[in-house]
BALOBA-1460 file (C-alpha; in Angstrom, 3 decimals):
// residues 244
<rec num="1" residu="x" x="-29.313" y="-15.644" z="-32.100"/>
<rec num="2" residu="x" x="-26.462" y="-13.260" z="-32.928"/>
<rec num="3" residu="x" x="-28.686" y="-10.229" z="-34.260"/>
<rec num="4" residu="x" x="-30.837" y="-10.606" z="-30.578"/>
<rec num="5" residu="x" x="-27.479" y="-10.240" z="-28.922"/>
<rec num="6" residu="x" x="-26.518" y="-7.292" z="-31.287"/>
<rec num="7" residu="x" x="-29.914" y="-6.047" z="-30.750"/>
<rec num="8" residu="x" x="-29.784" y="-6.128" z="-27.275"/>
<rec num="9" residu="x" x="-26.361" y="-4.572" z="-27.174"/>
<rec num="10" residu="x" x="-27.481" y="-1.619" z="-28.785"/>
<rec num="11" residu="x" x="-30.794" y="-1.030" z="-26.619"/>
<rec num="12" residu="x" x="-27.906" y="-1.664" z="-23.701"/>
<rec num="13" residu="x" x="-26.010" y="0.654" z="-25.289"/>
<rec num="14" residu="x" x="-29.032" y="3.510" z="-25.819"/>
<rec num="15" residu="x" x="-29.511" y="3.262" z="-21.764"/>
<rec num="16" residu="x" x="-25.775" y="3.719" z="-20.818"/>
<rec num="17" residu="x" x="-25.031" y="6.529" z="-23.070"/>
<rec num="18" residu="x" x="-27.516" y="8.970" z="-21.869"/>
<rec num="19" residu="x" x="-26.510" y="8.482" z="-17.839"/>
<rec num="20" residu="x" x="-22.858" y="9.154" z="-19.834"/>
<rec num="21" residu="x" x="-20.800" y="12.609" z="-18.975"/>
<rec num="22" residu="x" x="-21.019" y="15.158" z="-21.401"/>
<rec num="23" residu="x" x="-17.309" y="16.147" z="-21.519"/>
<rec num="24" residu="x" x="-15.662" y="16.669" z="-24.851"/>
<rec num="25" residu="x" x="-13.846" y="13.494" z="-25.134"/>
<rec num="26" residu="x" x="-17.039" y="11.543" z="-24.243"/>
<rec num="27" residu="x" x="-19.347" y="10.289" z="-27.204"/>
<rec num="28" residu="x" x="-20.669" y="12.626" z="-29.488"/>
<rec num="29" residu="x" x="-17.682" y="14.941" z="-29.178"/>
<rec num="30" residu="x" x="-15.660" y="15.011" z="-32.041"/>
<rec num="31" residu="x" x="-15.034" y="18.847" z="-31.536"/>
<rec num="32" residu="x" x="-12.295" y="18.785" z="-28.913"/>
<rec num="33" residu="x" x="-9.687" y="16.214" z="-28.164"/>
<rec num="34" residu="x" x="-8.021" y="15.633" z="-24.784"/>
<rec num="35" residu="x" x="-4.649" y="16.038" z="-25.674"/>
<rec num="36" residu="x" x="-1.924" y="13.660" z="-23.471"/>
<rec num="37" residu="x" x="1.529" y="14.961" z="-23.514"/>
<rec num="38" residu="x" x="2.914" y="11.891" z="-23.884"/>
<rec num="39" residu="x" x="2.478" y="8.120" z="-26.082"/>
<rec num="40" residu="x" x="-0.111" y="6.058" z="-26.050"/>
<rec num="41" residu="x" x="1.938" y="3.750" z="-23.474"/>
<rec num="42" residu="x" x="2.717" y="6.607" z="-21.274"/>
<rec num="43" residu="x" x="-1.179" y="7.565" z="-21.352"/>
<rec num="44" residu="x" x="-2.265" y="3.677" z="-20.403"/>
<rec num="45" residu="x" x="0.578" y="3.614" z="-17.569"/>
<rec num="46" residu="x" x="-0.911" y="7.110" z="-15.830"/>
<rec num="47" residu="x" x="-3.968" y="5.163" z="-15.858"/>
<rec num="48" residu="x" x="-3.234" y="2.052" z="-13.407"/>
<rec num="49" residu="x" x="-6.913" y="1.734" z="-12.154"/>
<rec num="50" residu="x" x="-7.755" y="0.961" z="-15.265"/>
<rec num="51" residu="x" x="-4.810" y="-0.627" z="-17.438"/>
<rec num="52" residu="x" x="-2.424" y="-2.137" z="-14.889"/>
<rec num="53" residu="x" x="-3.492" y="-5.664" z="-16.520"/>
<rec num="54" residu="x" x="-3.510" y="-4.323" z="-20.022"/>
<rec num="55" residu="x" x="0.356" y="-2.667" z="-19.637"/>
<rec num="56" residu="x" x="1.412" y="-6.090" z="-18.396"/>
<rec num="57" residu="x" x="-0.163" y="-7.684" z="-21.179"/>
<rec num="58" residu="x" x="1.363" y="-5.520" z="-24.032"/>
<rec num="59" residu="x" x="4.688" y="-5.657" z="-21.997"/>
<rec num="60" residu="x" x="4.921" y="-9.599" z="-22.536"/>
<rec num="61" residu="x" x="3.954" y="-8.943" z="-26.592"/>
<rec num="62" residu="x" x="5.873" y="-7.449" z="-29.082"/>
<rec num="63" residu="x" x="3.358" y="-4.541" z="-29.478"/>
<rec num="64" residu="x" x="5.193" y="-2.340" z="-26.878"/>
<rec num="65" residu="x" x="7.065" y="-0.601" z="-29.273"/>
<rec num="66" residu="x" x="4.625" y="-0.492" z="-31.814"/>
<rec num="67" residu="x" x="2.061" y="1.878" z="-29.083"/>
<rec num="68" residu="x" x="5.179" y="4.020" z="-29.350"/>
<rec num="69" residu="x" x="4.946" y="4.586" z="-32.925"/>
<rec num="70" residu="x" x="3.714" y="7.434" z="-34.702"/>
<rec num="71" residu="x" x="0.173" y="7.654" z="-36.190"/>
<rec num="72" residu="x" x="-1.437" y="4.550" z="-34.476"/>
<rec num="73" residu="x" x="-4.713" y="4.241" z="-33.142"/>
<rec num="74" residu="x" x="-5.478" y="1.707" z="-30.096"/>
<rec num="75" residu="x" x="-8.947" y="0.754" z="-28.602"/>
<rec num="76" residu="x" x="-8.332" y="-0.046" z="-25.112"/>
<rec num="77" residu="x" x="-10.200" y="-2.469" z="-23.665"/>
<rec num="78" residu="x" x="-10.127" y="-1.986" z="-19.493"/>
<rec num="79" residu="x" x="-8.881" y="-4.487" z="-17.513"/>
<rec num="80" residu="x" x="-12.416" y="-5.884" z="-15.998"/>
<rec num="81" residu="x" x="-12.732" y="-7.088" z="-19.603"/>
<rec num="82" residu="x" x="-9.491" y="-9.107" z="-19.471"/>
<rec num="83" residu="x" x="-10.856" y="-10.106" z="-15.861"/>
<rec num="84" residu="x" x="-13.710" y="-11.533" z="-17.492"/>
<rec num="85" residu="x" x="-11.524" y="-13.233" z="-20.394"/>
<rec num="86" residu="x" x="-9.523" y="-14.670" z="-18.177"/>
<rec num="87" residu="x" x="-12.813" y="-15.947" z="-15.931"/>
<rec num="88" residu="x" x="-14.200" y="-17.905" z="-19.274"/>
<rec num="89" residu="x" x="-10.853" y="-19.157" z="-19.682"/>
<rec num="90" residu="x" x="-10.212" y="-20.963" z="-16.385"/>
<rec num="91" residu="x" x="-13.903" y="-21.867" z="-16.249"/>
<rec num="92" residu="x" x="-13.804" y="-23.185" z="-19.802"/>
<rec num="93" residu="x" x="-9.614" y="-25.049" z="-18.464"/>
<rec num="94" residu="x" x="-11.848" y="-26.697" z="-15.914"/>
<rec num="95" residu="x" x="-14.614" y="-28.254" z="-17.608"/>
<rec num="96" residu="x" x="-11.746" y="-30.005" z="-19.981"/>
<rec num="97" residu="x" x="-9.821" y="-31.450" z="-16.864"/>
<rec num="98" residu="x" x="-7.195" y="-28.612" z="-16.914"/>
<rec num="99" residu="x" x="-6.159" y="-26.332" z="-14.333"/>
<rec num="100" residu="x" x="-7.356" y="-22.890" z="-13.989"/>
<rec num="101" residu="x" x="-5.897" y="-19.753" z="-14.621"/>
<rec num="102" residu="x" x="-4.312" y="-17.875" z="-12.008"/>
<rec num="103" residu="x" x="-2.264" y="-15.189" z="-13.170"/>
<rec num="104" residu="x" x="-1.974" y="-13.085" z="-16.304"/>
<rec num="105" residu="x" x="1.668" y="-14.936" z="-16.678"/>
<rec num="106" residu="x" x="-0.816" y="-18.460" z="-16.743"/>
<rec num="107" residu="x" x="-1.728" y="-17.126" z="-20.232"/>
<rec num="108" residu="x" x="1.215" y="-17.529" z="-23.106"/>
<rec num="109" residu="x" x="2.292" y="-14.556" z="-24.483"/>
<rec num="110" residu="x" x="1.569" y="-15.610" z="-28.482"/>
<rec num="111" residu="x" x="-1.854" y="-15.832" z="-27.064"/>
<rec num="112" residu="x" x="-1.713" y="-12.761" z="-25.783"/>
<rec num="113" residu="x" x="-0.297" y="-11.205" z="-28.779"/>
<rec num="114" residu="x" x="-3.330" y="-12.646" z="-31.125"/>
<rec num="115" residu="x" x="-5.796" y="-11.365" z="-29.428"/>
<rec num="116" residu="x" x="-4.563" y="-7.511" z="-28.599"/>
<rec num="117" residu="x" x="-3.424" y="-7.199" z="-32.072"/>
<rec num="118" residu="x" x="-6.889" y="-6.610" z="-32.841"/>
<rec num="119" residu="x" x="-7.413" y="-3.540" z="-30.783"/>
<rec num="120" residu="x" x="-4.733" y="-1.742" z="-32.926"/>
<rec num="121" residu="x" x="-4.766" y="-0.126" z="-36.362"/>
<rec num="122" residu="x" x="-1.619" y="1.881" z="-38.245"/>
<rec num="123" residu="x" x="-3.747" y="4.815" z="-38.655"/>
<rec num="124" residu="x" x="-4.472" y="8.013" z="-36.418"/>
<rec num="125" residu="x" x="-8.040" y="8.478" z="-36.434"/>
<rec num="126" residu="x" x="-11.153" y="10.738" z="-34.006"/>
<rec num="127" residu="x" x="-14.606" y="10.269" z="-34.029"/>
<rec num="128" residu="x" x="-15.324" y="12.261" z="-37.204"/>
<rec num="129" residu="x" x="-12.765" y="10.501" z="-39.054"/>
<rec num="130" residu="x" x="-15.399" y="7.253" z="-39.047"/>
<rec num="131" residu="x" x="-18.046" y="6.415" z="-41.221"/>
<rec num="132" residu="x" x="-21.645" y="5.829" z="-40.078"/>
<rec num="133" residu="x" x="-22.914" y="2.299" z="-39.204"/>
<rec num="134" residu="x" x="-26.261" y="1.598" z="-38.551"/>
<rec num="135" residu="x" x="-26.397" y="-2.285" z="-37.378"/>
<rec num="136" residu="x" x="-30.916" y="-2.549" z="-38.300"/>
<rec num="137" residu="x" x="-29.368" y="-0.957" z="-42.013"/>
<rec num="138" residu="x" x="-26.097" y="-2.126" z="-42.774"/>
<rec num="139" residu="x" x="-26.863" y="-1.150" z="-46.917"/>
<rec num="140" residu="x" x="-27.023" y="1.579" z="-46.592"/>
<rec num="141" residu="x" x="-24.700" y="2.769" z="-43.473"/>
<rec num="142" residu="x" x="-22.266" y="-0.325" z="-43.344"/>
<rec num="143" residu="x" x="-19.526" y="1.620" z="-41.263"/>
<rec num="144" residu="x" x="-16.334" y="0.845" z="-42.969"/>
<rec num="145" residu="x" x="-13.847" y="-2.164" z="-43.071"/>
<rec num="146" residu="x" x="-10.553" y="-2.074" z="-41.537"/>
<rec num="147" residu="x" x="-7.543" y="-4.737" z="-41.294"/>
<rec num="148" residu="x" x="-6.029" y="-4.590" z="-37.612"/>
<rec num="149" residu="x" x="-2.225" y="-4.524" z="-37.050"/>
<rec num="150" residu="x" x="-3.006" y="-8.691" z="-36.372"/>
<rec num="151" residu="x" x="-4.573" y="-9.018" z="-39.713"/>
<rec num="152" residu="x" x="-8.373" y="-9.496" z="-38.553"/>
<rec num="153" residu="x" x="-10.814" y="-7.814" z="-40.828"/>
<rec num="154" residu="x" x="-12.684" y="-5.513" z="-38.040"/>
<rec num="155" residu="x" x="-15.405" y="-3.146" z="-38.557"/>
<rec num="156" residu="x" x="-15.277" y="0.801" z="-37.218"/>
<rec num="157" residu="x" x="-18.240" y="2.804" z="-37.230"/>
<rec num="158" residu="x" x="-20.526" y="5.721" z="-35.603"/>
<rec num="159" residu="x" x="-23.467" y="5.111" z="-34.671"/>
<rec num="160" residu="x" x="-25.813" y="7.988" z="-34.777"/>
<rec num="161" residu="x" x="-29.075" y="7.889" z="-32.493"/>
<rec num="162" residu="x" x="-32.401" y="9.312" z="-32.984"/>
<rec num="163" residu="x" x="-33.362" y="12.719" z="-31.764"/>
<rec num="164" residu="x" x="-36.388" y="12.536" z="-29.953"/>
<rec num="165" residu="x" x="-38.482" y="15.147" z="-28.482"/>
<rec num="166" residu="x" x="-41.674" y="15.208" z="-25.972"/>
<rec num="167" residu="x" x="-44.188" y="18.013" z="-26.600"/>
<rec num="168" residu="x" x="-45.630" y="18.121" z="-23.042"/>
<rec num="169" residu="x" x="-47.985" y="20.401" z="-23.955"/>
<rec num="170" residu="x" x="-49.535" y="18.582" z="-26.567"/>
<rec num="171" residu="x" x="-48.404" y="14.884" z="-25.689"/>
<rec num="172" residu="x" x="-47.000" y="14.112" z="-29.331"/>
<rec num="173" residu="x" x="-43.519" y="12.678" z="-29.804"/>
<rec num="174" residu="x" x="-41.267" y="14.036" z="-32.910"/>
<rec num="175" residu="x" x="-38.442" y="11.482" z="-33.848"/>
<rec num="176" residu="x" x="-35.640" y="13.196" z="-35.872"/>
<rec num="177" residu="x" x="-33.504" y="10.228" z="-37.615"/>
<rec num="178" residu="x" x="-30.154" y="10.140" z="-36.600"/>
<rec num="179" residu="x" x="-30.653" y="13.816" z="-35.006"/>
<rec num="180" residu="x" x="-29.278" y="12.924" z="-31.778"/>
<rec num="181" residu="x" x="-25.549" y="12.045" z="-30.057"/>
<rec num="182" residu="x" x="-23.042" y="9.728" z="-31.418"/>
<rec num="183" residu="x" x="-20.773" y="6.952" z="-30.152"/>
<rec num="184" residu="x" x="-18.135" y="4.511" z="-31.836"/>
<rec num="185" residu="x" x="-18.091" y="0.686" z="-32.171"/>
<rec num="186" residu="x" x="-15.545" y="-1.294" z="-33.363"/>
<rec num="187" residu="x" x="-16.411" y="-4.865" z="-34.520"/>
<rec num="188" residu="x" x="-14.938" y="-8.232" z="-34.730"/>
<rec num="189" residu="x" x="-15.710" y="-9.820" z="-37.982"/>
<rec num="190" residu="x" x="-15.907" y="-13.572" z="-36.859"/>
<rec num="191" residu="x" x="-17.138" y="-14.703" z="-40.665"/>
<rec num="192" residu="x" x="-14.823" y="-12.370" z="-42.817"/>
<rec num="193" residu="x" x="-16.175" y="-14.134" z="-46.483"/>
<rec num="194" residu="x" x="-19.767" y="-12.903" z="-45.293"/>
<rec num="195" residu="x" x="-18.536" y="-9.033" z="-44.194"/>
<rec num="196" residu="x" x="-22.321" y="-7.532" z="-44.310"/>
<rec num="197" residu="x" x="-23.703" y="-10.481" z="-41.971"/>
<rec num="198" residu="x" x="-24.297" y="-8.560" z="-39.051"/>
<rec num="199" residu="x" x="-25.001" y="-11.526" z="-36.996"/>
<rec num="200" residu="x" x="-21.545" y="-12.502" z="-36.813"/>
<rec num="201" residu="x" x="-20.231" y="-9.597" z="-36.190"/>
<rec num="202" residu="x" x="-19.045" y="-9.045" z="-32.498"/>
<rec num="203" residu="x" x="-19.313" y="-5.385" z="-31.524"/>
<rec num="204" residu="x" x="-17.777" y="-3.313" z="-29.152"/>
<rec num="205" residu="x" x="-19.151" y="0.461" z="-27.388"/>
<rec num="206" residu="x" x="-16.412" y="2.705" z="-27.260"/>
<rec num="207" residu="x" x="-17.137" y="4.898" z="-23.537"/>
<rec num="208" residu="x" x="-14.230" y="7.933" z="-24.239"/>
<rec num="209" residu="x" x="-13.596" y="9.027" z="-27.525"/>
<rec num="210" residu="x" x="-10.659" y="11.410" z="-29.130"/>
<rec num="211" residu="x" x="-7.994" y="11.164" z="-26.622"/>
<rec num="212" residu="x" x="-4.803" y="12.231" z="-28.137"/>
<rec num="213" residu="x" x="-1.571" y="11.445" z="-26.834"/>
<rec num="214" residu="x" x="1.504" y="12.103" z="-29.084"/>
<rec num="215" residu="x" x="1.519" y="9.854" z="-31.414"/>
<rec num="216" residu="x" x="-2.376" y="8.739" z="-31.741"/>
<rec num="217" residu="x" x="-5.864" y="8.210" z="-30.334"/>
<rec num="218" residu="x" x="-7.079" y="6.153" z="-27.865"/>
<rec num="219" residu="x" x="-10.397" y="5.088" z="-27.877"/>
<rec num="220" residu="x" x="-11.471" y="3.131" z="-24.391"/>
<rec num="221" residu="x" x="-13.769" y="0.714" z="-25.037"/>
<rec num="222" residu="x" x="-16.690" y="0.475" z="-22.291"/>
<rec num="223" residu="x" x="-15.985" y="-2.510" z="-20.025"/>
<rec num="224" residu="x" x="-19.498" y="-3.471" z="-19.028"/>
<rec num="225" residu="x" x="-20.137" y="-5.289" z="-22.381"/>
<rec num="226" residu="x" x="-17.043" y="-6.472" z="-23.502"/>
<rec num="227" residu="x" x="-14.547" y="-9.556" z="-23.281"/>
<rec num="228" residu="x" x="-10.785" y="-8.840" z="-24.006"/>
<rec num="229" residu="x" x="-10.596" y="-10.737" z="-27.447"/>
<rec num="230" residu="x" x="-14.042" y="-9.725" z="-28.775"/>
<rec num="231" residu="x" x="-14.909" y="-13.618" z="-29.027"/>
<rec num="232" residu="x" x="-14.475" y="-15.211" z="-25.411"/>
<rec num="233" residu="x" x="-15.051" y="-18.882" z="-26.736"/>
<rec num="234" residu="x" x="-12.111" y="-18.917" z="-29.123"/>
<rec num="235" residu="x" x="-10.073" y="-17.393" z="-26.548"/>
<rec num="236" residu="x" x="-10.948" y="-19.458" z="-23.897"/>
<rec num="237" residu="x" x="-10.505" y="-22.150" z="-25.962"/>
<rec num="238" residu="x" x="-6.811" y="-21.213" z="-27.309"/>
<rec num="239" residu="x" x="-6.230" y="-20.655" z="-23.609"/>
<rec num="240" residu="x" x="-7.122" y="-24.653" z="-22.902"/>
<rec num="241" residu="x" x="-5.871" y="-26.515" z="-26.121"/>
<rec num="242" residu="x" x="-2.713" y="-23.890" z="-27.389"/>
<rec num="243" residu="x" x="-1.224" y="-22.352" z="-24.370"/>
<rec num="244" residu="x" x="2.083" y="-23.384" z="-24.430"/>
């Protein structure tokens, strides 16, 4: 059931990406960076409409400082993804007698703190520094694995799409392997004794690539996909049965 999901999120994925801008910190860039003078907390505050939930949430963990640090890379998920975290969670609070979630504030801050730990790594790291995944060939382009400043064994990779060209003229179809753009997942390993089971791996589209504050990259994770967490259930659940 989890490769049809993985499946489908990469046929998802093959739509978006080609209605995606072209600018340089967009996928398949890797060439130019958008520089931010500033940190990487600076950069999510200028950005409100997208990280005013976010900011709170880092505010009310101890990894405030740490997005001040030097050479750290953060994968921002938006905050329509912790919208949608925080839906499953009250949903989930309510079918278990509970009462539902409200306010970010509703959710403990050790909670919190679990689940964006993930999105960070002590490294500073583009596009090209990635290896190549390829989710239908894992053997042979398995991405590479990565501990996350929370401990969780995650997966970063690039995912390289086929080049494919129409002949009008002639009505034939060449297919170049891996010819065509790029874009960068990062994965949530929820079985991390069985690393190359792809199945279990949750998987996330990153939508801008290669912006460069400071002190980093930021990598912004495309919302329309994604649940803050990576694994909705076991938040939700922590949410209902831990939230002290």
């Amino acid at each position: 059931m989890r490769l049809n999901i993985i499946i489908t999120f990469l046929l998802l994925n093959t739509v978006v990406l080609f209605s995606c801008s072209k600018k340089d910190y967009y996928q398949d860039s890797g060439t130019t960076s958008a520089e931010y003078n500033g940190t990487i907390m600076d950069y999510l505050k200028s950005k409100p409409e997208y990280f005013d939930s976010l900011v709170k949430i880092i505010n009310m963990t101890d990894y405030a400082s740490v997005l001040e640090q030097n050479n750290i890379t953060f994968f921002a998920p938006a905050d329509s993804s912790i919208r949608a975290a925080i839906q499953e969670a009250s949903d989930f609070r309510e079918s278990v007698g509970k009462t539902r979630i409200s306010k970010i504030s509703d959710i403990s801050a050790s909670i919190w703190q679990k689940y964006l730990g993930r999105y960070i790594f002590q490294f500073s790291r583009g596009l090209n520094d990635f290896s190549q995944v390829d989710f239908f060939n894992i053997t042979s382009y398995p991405g590479q694995m990565y501990t996350s400043y929370s401990g969780k064994l995650m997966n970063i990779g690039t995912v390289y799409t086929d080049l494919v060209n129409y002949n009008t003229s002639t009505g034939t179809t060449t297919t170049i392997k891996y010819g065509g753009y790029r874009y960068l997942t990062v994965s949530y390993l929820t079985s991390p004794f069985s690393p190359t089971e792809v199945n279990t791996w949750r998987p996330a589209t990153i939508s801008s690539v290669n912006i460069k504050p400071t002190n980093g990259y930021v990598h912004i994770i495309r919302f329309t996909n994604h649940v803050f967490g990576f694994d909705e259930n076991e938040f939700a659940e922590d949410a209902a049965y831990y939230n002290n």
